[in-house]
N, C-alpha and C positions, 0 to 999 in steps of 0.2 A: 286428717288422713285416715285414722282406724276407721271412722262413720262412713267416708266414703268407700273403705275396702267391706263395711259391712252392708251397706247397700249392696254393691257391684256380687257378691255373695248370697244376696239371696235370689239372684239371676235364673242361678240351676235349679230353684223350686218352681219357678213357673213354666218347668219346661213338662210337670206333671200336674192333669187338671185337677187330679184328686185334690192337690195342695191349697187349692185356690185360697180358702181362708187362713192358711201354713205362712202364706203370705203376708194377708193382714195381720197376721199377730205377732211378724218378723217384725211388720213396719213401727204397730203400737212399743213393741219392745225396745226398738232404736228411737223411739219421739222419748222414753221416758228414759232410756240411757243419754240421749240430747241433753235432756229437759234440768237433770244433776251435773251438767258441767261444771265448774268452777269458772267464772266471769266477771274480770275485773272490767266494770261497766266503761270508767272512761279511756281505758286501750284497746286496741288487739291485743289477744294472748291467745292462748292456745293453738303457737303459730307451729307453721311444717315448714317444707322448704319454700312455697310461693304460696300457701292456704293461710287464711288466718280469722278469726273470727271476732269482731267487735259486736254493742248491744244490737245495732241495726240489723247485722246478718243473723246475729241471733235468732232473732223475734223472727224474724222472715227464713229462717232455714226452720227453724217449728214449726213454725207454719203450714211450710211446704209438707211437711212429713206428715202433718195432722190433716190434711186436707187431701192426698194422698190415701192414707187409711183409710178415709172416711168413702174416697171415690170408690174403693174397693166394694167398700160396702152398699154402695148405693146400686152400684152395676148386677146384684143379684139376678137380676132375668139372665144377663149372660150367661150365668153358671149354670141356670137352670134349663136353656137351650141349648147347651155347648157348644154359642156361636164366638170361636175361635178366642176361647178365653186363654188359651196358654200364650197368644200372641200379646192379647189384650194386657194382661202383666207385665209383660219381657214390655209393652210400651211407656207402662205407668212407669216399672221401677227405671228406665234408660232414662226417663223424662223427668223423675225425680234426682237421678245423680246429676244430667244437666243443670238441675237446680240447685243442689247443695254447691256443683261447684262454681255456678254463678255468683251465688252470695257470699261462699267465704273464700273464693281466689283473691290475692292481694295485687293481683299483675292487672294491667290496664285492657292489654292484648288478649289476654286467658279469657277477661273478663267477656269481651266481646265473643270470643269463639262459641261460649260455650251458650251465652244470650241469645245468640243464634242458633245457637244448637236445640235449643228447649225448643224450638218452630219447628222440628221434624215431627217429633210424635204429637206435637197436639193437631199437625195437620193430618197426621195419620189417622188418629183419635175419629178425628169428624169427620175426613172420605171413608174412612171403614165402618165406624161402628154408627155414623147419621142416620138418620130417620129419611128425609125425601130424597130425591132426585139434584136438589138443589144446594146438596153439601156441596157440590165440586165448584160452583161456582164460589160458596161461602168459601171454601179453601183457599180456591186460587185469588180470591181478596183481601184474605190475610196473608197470603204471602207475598203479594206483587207490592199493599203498601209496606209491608216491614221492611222487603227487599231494597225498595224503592229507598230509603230512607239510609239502609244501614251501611249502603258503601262511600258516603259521605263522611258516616263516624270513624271505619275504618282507617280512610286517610286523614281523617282529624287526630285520630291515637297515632297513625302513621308520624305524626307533624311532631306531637306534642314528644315524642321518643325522640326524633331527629334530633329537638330543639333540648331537652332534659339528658338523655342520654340513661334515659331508668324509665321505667314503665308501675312502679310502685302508687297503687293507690296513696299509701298515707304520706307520699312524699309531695303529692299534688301543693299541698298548702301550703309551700313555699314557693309556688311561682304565681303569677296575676297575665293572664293576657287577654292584650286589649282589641283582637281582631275580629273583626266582626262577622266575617268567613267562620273564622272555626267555631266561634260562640253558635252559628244555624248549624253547621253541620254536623256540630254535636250532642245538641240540644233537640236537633229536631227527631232525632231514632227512637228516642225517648218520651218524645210528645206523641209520633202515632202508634207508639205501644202503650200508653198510659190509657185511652186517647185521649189525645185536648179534642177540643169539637172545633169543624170543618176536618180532620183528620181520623174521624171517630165512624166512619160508614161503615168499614169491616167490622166492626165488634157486633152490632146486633144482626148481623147477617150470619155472625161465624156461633153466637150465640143459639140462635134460635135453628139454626141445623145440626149442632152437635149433640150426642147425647148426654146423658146428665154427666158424666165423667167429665166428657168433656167442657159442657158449660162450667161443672167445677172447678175444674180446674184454670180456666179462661179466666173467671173471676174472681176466684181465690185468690191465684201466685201472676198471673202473666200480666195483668192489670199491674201488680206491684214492680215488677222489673222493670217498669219506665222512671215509676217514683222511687225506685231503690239507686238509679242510675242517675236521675236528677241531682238527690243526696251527695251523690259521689261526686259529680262532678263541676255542681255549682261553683265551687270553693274556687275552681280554676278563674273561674269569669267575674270578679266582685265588682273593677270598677266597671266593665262593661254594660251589667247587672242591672245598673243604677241609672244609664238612659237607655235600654232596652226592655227590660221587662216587664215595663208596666202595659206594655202591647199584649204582650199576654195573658198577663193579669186580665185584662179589658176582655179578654176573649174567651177566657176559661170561666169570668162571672156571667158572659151576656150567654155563653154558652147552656151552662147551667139552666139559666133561667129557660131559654128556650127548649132545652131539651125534658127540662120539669114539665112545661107547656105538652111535648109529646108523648108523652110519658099518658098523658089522660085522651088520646087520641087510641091508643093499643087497643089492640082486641083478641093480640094472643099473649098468654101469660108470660114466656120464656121472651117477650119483646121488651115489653112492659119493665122486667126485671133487668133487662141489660141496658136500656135505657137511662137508669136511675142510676144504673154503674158510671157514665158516663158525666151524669150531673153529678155524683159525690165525685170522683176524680177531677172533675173542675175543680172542686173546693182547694182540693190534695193539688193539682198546681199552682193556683193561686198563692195558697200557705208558704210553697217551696220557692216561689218565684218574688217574692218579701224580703226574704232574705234576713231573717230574723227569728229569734232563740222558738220563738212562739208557732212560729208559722213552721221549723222544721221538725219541732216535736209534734205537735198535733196532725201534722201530715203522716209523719212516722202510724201513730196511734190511729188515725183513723184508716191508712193502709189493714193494721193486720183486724181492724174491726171490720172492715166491710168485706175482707174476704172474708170471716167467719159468716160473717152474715148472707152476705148476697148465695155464698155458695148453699149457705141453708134452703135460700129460698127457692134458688133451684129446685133443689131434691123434695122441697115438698111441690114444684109445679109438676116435675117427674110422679110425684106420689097420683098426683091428679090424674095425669096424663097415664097412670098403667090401667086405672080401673077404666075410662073413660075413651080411651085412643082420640082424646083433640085436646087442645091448648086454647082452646077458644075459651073468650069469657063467656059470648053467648049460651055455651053448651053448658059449663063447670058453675051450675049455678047451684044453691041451696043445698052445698055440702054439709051446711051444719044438722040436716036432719040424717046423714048418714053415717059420719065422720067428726062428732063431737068433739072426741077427744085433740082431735086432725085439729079439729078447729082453733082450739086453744095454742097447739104451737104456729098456724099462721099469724094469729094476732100475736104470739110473745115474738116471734122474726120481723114480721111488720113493724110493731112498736120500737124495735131496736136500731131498724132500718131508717126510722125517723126520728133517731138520735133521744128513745126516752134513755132515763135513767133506769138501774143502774150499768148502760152498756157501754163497751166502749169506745162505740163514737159519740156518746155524748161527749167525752174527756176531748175529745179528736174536735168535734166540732167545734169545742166551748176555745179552744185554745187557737183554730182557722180563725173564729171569728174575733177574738181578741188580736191576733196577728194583721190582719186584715187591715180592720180598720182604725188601727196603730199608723198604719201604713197611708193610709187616705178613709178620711168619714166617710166620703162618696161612694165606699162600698158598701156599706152598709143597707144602700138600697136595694140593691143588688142579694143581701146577704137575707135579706129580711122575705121576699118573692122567693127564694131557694127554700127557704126554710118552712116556711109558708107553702109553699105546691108539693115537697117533699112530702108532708103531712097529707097533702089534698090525695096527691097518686098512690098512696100506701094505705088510706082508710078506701080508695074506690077500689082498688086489688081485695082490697080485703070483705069490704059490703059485697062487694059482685058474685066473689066465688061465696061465697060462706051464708047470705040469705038469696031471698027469691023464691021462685017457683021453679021447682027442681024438675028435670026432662026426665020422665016417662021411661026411657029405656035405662035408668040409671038403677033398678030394682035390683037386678041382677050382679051388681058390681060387692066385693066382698069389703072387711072392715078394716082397718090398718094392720099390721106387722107389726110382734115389737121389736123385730132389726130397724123396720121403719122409722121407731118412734126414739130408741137406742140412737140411728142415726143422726135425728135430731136434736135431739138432748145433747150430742156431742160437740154440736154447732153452738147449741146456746149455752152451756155451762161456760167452756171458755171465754166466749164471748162479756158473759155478765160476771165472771169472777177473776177476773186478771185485772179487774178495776180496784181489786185490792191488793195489786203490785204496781197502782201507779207507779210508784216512787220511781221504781227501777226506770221503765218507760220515757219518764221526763225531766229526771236530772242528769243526763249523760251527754247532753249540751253543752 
């Protein structure tokens, strides 16, 4: 509760533009009073009267906060134009305490309100602060399928209070039901906010219209609110689990593969990036949908890896895209004769993107794939084409912009920022050195 009263507190600084980075350093100062909690890994503690926070909400309310800061920073032109940054705040920090209290509310109800809630401001984010014409339609298809989806869950949490008489997440694990109604309609709010694919059309449409804040934050935190919400309420559907979800399973690996496949069809960079979101999110259902120690820690781990990551890769396609005004690969060719140093953090994001070592989604993926095919060898084939074209779409992102024959008008464009380069480095440090807090991460199963 104090975290949440000191978010909701730093409200009144954005209501002065002066403050603008008053703010970012409210937020860094609250990630690193977070970050010293005291955390008994296999309970909730640090309870209130309905708040309470286990290792999952943990890693994922960090998260939120550090990805958060970092949009702050990356949205520098706004400050620099004073195009309506005092609103632009008042949306981050509302959109940030939606998040804190999605993750650590212990209510079922709460949990949904506020799940919901987080879809006000990042539609705001993209009809306000987008780039083309084409944001309004990206909006209105992130919220017609969330919409779409989420009043099924409602009356699924409606059922499951009927029938329990308590709405307490940690109390779930002591009922099992077997119906096969409430297993879709609750499962399913959670698959096109993840996305699985065939439910996955909004994300690179909401993607590639928002601006970097907002791709940020799409792929940071709202990607995870499907798999934070899987987590939670797998536990309800166990025997059910075990003749349904290998459908999905089926669908989240052929998915992957196919959208790896599209992934080398792109031709604008901020498509290319949220497509790959969509083939690691496969993985992350599959893992959860196993139903085993393996498959929900390494979903956990590769959740808060790929937001560090993908949101990286944003803000260096945004880096691209300020000197240059396109997103084309065509245009964004032979940066390394301008941007050297640029150069070296796409290839340390790419490589990390493609599950090298020491990041961590390698840990995420090495523990999918072990889950996996535990589960059935036949995925394996499946796992091997992911793994494989993962590699292929991240070395042609990275050959396209980085050599070639650079375009003529590109003389005039200036050299990196070191907010720029600070912004980056904030992405990957996390990312490659929380691999030496596995422990915490994968024994709390």
């Amino acid at each position: 509760m104090k975290f949440f009263f000191m978010i909701m507190f730093i409200i009144p600084l954005c209501l002065n533009h002066m403050l603008f980075w008053m703010v970012q350093m409210s937020l860094f100062m609250l990630m690193f009073l977070f970050m010293n909690l005291s955390l008994n890994i296999m309970n909730y503690c640090n309870l209130s009267y309905m708040l309470g926070c286990d290792m999952i909400s943990f890693g994922l309310i960090m998260l939120s906060i550090w990805i958060c800061s970092l949009m702050i920073m990356a949205s520098e032109k706004l400050y620099k134009y004073n195009f309506y940054i005092c609103l632009f705040l008042f949306n981050i920090i509302f959109l940030m305490m939606m998040l804190y209290m999605t993750f650590s509310t212990m209510n079922l109800f709460m949990f949904y309100l506020f799940f919901e809630g987080s879809l006000i401001p990042t539609l705001m984010l993209i009809i306000g602060w987008g780039y083309q014409p084409e944001r309004i339609q990206a909006g209105l298809y992130l919220l017609f399928y969330t919409l779409f989806v989420s009043l099924p869950l409602l009356l699924g949490i409606f059922y499951i209070f009927n029938d329990m008489n308590c709405m307490m997440i940690y109390f779930l694990k002591f009922y099992n039901y077997n119906l096969y109604l409430l297993y879709f309609t609750m499962l399913m709010a959670f698959l096109v906010k993840m996305p699985m694919y065939f439910v996955h059309l909004w994300l690179p449409k909401a993607h590639v219209e928002a601006p970097v804040s907002g791709s940020m934050i799409l792929a940071g935190i709202m990607l995870k609110l499907g798999g934070y919400g899987l987590l939670r309420i797998m536990i309800l559907f166990q025997s059910i689990s075990l003749k349904l979800n290998y459908t999905l399973i089926v669908i989240s690996m052929m998915g992957g593969f196919f959208i790896s496949l599209k992934c080398l069809c792109q031709v604008d960079m901020k498509s290319l990036i949220a497509y790959s979101s969509v083939a690691h999110m496969g993985l992350v259902i599959g893992g959860i949908m196993t139903m085993n120690n393996w498959g929900f820690m390494g979903s956990y781990v590769l959740m808060i890896g790929h937001g560090l990551c993908s949101s990286g890769l944003f803000c260096l396609a945004n880096i691209n895209y300020e000197r240059l005004y396109s997103r084309s690969l065509l245009l964004n060719k032979g940066m390394m004769n301008f941007m050297p140093s640029l150069s070296l953090w796409w290839f340390l994001l790419l490589s990390a993107a493609m599950a090298a070592p020491p990041s961590l989604n390698l840990v995420g993926e090495i523990s999918l794939i072990n889950s996996l095919i535990s589960w059935s060898w036949l995925t394996m084939i499946m796992l091997m084409l992911i793994s494989f074209f993962s590699a292929v779409y991240s070395l042609y992102l990275y050959s396209y912009t980085q050599h070639g024959k650079y375009n003529m008008g590109m003389y005039s464009i200036y050299s990196g920022l070191s907010r720029e380069y600070l912004l980056l480095m904030l992405h990957w440090l996390p990312l490659n050195l929380l691999i030496l807090k596995i422990d915490c991460f994968m024994i709390w199963f």
